[in-house]
C-alpha positions in Angstrom: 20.6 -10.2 3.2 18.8 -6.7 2.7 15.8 -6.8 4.1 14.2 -5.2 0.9 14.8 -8.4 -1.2 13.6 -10.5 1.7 10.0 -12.6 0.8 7.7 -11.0 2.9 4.9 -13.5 4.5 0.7 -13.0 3.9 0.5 -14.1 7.3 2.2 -11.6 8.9 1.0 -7.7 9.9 1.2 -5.3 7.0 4.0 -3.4 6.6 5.1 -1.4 3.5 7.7 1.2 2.1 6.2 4.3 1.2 8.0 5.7 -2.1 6.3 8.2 -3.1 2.5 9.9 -3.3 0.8 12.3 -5.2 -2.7 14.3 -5.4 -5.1 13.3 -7.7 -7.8 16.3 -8.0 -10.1 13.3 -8.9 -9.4 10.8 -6.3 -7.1 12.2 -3.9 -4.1 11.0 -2.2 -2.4 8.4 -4.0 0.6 6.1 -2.5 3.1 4.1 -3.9 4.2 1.4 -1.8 6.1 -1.8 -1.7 3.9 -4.2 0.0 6.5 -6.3 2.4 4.4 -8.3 4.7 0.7 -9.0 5.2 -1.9 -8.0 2.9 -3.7 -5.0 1.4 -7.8 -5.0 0.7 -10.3 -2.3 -0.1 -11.7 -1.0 3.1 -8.8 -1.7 5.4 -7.6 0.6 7.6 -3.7 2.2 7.1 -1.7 4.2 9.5 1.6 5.6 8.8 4.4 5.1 11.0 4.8 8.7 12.5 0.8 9.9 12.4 -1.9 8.7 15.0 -4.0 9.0 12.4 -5.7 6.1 10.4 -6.8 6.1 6.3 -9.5 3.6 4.9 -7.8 2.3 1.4 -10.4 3.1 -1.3 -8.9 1.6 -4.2 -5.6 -1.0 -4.8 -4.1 -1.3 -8.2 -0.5 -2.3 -9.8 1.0 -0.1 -12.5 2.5 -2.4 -15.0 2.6 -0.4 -17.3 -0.7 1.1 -17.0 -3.3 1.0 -13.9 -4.4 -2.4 -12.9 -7.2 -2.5 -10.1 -7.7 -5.0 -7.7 -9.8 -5.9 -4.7 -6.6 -6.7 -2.6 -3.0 -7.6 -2.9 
């Protein structure tokens, strides 16, 4: 089975596909991500894969079809 279509598990680290991102001049970085394992709240702290760097998320939201936010996911 592709791991893609898999069900992911809240209990497990986060992990996520990174599909695209954009700049906002207003809020600045945006990501769009499918959310595999784990789970995603305002205030964690993201690294990506290949960077030693970490990123505090600011703001979580589903577009369906317009910008939904929420305090975690």
């Amino acid at each position: 089975m592709n791991n893609l279509l898999s069900k992911g598990s809240r209990e497990l680290s986060s992990r996520a596909l990174l599909f695209d991102s954009w700049y906002d001049r207003y809020k600045g970085v945006a990501l769009l991500v499918a959310l595999q394992d784990g789970k995603l709240s305002v205030g964690d702290q993201i690294s990506l894969a290949h960077q030693d760097k970490s990123y505090e998320i600011k703001e979580i939201g589903i577009l369906s079809p317009f910008p939904t936010p929420l305090k975690s996911m």
